[in-house]
HTML snippet that shows the backbone in 3Dmol.js (N, CA, C, O; Angstrom):
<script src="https://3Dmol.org/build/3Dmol-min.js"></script>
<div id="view" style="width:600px;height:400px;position:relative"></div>
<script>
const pdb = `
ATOM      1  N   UNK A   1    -119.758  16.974  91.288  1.00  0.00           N
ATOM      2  CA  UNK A   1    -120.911  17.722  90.841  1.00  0.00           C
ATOM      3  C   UNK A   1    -120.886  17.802  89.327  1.00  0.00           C
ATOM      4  O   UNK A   1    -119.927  18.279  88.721  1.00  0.00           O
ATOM      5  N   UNK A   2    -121.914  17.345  88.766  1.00  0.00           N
ATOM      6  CA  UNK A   2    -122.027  17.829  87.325  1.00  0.00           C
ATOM      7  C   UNK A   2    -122.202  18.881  86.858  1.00  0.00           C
ATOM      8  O   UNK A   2    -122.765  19.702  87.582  1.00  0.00           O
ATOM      9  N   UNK A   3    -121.907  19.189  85.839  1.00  0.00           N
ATOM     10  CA  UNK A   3    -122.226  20.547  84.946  1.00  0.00           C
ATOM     11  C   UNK A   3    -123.804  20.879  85.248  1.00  0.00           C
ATOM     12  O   UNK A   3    -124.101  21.910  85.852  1.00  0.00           O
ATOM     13  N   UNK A   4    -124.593  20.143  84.889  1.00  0.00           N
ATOM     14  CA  UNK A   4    -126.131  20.366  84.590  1.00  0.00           C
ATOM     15  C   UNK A   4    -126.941  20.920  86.310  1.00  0.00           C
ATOM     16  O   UNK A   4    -128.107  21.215  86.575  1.00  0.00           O
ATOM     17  N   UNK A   5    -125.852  20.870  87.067  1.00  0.00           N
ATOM     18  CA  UNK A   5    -126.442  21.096  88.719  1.00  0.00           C
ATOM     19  C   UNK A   5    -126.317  22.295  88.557  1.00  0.00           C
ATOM     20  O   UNK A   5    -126.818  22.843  89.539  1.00  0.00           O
ATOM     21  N   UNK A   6    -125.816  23.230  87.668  1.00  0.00           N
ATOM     22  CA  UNK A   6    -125.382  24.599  88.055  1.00  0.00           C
ATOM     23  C   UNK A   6    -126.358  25.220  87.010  1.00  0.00           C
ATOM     24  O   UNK A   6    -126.784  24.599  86.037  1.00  0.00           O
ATOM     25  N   UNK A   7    -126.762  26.910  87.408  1.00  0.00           N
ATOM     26  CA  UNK A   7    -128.032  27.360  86.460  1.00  0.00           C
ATOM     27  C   UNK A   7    -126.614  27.788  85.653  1.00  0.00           C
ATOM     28  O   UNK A   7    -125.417  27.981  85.866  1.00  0.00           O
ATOM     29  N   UNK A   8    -127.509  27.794  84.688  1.00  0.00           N
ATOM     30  CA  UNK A   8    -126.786  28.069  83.186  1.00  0.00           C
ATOM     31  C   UNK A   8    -127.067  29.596  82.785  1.00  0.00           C
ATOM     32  O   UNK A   8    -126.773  29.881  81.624  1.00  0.00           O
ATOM     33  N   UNK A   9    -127.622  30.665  83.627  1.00  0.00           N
ATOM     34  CA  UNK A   9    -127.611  32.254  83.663  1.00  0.00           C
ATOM     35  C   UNK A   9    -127.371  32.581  84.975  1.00  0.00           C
ATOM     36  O   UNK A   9    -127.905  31.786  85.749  1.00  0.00           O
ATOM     37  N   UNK A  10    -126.589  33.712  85.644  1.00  0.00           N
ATOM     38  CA  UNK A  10    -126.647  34.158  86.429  1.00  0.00           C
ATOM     39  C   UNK A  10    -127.926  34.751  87.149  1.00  0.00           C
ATOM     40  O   UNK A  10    -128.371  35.394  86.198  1.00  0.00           O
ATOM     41  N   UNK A  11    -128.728  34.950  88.076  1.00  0.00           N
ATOM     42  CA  UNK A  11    -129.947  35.741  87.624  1.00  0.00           C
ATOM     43  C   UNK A  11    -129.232  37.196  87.873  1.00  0.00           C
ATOM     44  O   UNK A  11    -128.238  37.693  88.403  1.00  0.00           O
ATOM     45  N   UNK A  12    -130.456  37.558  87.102  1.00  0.00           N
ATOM     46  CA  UNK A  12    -130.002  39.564  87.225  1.00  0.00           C
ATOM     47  C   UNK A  12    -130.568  39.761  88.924  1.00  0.00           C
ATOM     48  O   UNK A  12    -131.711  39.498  89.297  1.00  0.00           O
ATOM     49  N   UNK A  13    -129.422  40.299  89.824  1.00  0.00           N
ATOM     50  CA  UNK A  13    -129.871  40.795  91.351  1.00  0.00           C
ATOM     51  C   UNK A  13    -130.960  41.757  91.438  1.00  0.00           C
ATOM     52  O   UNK A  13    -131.275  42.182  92.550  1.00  0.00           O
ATOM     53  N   UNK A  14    -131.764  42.273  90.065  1.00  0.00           N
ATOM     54  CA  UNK A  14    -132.611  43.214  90.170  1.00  0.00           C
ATOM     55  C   UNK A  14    -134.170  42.027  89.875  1.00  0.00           C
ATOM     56  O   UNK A  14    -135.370  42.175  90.106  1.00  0.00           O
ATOM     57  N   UNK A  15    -133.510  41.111  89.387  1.00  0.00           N
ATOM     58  CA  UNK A  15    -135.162  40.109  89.708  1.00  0.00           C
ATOM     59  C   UNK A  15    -135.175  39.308  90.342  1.00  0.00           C
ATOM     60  O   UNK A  15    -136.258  38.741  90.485  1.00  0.00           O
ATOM     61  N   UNK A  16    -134.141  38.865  90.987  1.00  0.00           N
ATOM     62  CA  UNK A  16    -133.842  38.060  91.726  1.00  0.00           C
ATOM     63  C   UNK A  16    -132.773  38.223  92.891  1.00  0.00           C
ATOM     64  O   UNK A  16    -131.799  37.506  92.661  1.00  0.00           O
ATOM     65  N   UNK A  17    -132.633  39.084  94.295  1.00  0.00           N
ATOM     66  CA  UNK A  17    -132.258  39.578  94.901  1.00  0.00           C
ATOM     67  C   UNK A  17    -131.629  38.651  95.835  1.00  0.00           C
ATOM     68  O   UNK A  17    -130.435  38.745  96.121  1.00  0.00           O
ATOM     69  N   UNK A  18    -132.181  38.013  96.181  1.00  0.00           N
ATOM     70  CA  UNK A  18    -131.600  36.738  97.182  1.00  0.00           C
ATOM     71  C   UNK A  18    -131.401  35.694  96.498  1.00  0.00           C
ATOM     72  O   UNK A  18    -131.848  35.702  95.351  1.00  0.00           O
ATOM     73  N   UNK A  19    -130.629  34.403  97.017  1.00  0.00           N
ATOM     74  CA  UNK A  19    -130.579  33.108  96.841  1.00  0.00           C
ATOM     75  C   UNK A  19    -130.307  32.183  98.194  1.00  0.00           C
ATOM     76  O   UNK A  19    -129.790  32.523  99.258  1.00  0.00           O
ATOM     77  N   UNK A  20    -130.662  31.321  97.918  1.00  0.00           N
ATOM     78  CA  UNK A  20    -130.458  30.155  99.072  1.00  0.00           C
ATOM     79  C   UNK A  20    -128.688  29.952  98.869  1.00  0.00           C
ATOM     80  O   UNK A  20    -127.845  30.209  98.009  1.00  0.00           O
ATOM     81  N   UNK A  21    -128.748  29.293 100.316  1.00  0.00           N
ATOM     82  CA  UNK A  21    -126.802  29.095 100.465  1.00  0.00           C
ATOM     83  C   UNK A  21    -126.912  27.721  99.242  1.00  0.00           C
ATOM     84  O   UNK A  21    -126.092  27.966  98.356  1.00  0.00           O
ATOM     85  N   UNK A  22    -127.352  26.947  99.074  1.00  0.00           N
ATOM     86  CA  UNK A  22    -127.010  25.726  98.287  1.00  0.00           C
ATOM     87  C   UNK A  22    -127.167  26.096  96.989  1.00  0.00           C
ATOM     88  O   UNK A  22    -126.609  25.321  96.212  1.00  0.00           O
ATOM     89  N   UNK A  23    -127.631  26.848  96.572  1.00  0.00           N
ATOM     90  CA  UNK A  23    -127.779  27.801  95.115  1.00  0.00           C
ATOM     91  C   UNK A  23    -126.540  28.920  95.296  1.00  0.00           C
ATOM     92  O   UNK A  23    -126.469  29.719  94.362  1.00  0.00           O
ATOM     93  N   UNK A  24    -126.218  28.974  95.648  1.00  0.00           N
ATOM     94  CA  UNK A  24    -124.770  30.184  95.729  1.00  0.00           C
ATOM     95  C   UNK A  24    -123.807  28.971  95.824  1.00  0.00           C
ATOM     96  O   UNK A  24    -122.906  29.003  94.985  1.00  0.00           O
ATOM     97  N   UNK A  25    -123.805  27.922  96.656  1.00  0.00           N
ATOM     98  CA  UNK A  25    -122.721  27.002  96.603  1.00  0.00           C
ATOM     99  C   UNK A  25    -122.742  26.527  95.495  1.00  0.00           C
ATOM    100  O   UNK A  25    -121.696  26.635  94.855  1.00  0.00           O
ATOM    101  N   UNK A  26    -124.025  25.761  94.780  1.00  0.00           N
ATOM    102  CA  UNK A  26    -123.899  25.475  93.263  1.00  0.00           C
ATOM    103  C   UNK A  26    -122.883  26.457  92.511  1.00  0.00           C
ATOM    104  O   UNK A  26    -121.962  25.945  91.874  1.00  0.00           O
ATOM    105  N   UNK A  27    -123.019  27.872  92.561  1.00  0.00           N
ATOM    106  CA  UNK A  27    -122.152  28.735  91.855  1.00  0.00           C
ATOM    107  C   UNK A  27    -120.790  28.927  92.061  1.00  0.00           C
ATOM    108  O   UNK A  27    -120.017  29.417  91.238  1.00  0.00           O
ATOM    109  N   UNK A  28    -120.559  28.598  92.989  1.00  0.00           N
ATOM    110  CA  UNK A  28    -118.833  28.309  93.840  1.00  0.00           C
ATOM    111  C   UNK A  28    -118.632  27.087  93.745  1.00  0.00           C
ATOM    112  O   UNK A  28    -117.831  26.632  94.561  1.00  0.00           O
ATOM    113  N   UNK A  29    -119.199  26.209  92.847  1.00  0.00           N
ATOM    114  CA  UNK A  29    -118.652  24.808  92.806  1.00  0.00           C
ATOM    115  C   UNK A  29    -118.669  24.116  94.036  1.00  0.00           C
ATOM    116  O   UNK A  29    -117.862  23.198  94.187  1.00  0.00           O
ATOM    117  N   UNK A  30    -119.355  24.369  94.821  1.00  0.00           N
ATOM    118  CA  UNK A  30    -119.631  23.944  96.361  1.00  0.00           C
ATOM    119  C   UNK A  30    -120.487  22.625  96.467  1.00  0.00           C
ATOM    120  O   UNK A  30    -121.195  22.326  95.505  1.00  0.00           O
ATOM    121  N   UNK A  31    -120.463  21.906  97.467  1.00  0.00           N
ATOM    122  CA  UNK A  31    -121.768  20.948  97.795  1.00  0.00           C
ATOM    123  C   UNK A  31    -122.436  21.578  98.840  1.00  0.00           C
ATOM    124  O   UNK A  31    -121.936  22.266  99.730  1.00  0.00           O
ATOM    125  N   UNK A  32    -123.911  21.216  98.619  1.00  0.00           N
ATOM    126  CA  UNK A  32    -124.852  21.830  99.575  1.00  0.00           C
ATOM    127  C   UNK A  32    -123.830  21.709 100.992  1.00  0.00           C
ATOM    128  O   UNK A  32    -123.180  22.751 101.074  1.00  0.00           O
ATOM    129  N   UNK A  33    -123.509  20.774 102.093  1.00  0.00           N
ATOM    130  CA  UNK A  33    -123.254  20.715 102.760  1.00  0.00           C
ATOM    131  C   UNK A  33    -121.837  21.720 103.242  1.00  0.00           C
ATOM    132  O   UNK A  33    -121.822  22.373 104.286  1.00  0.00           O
ATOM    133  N   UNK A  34    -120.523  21.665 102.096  1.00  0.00           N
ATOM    134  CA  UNK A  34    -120.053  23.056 102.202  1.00  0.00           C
ATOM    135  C   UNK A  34    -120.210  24.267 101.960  1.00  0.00           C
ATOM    136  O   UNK A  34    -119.236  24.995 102.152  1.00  0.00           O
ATOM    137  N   UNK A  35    -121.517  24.887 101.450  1.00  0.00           N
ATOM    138  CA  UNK A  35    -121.803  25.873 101.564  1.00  0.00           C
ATOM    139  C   UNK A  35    -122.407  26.068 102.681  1.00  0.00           C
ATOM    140  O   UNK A  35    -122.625  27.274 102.566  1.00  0.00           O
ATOM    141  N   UNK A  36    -122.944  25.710 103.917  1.00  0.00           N
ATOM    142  CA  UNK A  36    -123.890  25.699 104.636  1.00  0.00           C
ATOM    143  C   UNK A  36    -121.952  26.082 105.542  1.00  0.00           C
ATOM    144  O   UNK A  36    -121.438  27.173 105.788  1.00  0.00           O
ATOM    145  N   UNK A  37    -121.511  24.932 105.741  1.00  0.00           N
ATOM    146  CA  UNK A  37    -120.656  25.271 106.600  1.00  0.00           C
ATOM    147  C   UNK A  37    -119.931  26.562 105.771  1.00  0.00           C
ATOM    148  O   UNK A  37    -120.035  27.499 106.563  1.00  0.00           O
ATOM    149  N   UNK A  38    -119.453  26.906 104.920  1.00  0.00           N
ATOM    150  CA  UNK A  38    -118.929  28.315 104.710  1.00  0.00           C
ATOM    151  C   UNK A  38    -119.742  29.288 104.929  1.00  0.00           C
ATOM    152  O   UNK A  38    -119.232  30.403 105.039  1.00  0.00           O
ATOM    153  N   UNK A  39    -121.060  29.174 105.042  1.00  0.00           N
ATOM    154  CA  UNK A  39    -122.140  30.503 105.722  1.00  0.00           C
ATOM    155  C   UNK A  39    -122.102  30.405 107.034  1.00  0.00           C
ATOM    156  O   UNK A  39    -121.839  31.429 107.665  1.00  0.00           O
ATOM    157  N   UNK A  40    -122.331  29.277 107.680  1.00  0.00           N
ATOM    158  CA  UNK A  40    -121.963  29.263 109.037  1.00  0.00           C
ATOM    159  C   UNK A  40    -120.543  30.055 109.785  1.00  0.00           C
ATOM    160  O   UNK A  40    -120.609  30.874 110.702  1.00  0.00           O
ATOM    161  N   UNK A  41    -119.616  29.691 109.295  1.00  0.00           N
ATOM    162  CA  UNK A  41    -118.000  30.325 109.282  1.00  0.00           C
ATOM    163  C   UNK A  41    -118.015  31.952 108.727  1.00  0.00           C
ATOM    164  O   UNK A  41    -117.059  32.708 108.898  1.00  0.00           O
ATOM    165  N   UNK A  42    -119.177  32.310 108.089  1.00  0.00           N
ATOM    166  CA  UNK A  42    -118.550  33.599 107.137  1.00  0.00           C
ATOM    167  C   UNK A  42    -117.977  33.818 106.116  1.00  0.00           C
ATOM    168  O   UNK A  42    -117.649  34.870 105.568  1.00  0.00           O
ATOM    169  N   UNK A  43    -117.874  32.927 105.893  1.00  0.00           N
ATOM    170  CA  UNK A  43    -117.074  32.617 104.531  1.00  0.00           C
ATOM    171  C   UNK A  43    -117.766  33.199 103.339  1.00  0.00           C
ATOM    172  O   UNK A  43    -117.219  33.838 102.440  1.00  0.00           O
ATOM    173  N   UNK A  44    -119.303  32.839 103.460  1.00  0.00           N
ATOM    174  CA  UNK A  44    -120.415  33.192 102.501  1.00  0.00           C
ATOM    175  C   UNK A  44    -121.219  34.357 102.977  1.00  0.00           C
ATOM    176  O   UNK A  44    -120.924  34.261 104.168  1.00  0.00           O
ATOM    177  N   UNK A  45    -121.883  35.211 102.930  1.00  0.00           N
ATOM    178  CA  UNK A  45    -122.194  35.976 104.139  1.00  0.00           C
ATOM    179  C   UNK A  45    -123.913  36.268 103.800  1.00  0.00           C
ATOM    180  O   UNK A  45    -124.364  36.803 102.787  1.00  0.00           O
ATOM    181  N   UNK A  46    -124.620  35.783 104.884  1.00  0.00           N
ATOM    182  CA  UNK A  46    -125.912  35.405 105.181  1.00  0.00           C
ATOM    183  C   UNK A  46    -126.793  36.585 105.623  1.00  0.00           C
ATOM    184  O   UNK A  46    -126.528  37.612 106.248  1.00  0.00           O
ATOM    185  N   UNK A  47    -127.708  36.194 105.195  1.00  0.00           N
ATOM    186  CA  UNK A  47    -128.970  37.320 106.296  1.00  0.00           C
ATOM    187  C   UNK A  47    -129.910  36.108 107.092  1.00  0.00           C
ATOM    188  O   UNK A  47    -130.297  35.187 106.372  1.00  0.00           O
ATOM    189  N   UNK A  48    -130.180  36.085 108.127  1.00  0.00           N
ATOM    190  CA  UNK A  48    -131.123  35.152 108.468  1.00  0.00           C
ATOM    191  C   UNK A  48    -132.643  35.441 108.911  1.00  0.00           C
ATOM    192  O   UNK A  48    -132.850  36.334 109.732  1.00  0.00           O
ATOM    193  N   UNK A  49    -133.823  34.614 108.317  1.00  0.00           N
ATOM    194  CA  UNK A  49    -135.148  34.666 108.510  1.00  0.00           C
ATOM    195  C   UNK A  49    -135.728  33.580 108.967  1.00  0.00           C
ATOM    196  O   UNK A  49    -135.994  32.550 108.348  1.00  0.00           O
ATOM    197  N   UNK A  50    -135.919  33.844 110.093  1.00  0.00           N
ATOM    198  CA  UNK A  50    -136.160  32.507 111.068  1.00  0.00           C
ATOM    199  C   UNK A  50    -134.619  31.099 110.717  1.00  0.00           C
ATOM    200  O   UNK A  50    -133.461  31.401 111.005  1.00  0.00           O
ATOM    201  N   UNK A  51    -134.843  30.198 110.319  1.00  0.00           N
ATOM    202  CA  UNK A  51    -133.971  29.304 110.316  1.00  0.00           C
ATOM    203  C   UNK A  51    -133.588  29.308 109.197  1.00  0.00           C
ATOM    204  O   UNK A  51    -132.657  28.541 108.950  1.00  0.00           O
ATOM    205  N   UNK A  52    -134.240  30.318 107.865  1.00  0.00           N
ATOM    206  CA  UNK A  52    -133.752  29.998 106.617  1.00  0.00           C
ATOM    207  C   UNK A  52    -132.710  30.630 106.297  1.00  0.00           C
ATOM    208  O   UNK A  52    -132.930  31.778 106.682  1.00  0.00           O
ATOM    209  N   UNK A  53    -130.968  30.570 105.485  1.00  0.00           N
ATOM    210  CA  UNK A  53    -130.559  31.603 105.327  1.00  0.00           C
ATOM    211  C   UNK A  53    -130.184  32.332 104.056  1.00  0.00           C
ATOM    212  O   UNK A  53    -129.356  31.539 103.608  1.00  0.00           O
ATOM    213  N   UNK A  54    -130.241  33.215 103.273  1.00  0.00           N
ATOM    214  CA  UNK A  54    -130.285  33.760 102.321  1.00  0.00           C
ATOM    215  C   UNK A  54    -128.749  34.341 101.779  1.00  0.00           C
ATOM    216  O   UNK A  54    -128.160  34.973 102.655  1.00  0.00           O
ATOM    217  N   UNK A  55    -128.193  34.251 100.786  1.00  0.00           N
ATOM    218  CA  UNK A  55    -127.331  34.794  99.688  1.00  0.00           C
ATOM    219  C   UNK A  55    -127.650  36.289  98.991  1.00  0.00           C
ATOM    220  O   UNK A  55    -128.292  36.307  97.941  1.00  0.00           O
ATOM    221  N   UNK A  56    -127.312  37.201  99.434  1.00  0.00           N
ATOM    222  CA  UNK A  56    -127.562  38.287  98.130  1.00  0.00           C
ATOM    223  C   UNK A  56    -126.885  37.749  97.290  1.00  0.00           C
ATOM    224  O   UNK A  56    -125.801  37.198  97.481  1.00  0.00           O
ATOM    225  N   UNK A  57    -127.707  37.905  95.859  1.00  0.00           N
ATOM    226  CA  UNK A  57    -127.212  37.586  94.582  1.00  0.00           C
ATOM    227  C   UNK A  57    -126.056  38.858  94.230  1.00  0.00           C
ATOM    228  O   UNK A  57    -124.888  38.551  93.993  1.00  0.00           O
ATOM    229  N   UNK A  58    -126.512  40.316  94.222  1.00  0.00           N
ATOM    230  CA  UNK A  58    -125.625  41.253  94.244  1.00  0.00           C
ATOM    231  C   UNK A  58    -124.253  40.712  94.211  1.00  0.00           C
ATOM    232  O   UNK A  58    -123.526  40.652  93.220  1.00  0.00           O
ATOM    233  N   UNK A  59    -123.860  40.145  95.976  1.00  0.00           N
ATOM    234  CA  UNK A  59    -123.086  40.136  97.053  1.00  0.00           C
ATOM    235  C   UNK A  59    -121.812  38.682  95.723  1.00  0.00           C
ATOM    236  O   UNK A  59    -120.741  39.040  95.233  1.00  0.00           O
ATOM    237  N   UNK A  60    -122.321  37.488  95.550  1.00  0.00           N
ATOM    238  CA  UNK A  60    -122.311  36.929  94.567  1.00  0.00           C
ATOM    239  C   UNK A  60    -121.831  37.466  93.270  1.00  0.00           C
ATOM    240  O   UNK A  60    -120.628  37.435  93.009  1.00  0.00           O
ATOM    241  N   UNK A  61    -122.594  37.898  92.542  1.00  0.00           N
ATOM    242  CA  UNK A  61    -122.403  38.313  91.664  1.00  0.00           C
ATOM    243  C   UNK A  61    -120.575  39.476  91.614  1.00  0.00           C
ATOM    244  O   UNK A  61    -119.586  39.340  90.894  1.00  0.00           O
ATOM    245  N   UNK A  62    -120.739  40.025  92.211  1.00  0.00           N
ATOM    246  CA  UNK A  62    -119.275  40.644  92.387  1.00  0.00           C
ATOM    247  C   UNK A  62    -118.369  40.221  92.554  1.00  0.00           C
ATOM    248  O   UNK A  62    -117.258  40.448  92.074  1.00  0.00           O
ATOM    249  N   UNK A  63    -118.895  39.184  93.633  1.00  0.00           N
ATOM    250  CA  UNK A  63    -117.106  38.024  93.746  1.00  0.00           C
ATOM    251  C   UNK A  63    -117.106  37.203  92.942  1.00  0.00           C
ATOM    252  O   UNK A  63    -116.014  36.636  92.912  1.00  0.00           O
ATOM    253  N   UNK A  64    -117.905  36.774  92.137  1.00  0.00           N
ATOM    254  CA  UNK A  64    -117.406  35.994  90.715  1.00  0.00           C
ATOM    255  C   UNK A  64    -117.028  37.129  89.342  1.00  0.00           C
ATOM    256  O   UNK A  64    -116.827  36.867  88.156  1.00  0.00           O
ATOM    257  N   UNK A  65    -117.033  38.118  89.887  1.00  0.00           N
ATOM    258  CA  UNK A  65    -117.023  39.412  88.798  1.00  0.00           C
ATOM    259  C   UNK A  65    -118.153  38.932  87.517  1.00  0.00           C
ATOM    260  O   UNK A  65    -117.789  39.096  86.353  1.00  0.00           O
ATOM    261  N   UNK A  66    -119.754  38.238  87.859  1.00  0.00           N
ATOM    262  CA  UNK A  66    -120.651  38.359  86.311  1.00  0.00           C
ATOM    263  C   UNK A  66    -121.222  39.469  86.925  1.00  0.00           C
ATOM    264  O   UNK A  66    -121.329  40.020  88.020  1.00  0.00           O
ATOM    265  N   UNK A  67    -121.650  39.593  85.368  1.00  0.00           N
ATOM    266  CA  UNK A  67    -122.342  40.885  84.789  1.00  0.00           C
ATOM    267  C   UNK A  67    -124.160  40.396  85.169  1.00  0.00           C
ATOM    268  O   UNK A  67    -124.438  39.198  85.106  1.00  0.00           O
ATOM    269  N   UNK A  68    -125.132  41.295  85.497  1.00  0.00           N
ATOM    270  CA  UNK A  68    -126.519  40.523  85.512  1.00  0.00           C
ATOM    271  C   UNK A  68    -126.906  39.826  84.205  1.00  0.00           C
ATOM    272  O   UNK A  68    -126.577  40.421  83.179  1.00  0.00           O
ATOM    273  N   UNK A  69    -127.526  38.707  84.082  1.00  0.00           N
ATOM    274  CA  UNK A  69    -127.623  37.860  82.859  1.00  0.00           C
ATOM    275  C   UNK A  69    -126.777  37.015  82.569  1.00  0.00           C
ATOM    276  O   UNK A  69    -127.043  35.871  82.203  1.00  0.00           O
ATOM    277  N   UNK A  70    -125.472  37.566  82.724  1.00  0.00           N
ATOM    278  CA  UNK A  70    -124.399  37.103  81.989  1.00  0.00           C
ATOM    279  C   UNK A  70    -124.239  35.371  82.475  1.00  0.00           C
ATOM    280  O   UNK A  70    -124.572  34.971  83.590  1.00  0.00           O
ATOM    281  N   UNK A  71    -123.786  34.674  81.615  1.00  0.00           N
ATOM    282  CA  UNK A  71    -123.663  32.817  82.031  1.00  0.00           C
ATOM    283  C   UNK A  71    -122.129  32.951  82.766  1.00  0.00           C
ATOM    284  O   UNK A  71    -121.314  33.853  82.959  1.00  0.00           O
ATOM    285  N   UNK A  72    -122.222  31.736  83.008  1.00  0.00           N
ATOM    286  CA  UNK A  72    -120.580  31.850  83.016  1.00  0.00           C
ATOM    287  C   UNK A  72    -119.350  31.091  82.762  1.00  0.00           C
ATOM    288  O   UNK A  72    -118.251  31.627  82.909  1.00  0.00           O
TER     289      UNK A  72
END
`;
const viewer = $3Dmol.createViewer("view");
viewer.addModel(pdb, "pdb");
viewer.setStyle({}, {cartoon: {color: "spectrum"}});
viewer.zoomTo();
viewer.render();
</script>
């Protein structure tokens, strides 16, 4: 994975509350495909809406210890 695949700000969890599992795996240095299986397992921990499944950014944000805004 290259550098440039990953967002270059955290978003703040107050404007941006959710994320997709392949956008949280981007942030764990993940490939789409192992993040999907670490949400599947629990590893990542999901809410599900119909078939889609969602990341709190919050949830994120704490286990990488950033600050909202903050890069990393």
């Amino acid at each position: 994975m290259e550098s440039s695949d990953a967002p270059k700000r955290f978003p703040d969890p107050l404007e941006q509350p959710c994320m997709t599992v392949p956008e949280a795996g981007r942030w764990l240095g993940l490939s789409k495909d192992s993040a999907y299986k670490a949400a599947q397992d629990g590893r990542i921990p999901t809410e599900r809406f119909g078939r889609r499944r969602i990341v709190s950014t919050a949830w994120l944000a704490e286990l990488l210890q950033i600050r909202a805004g903050q890069g990393r």
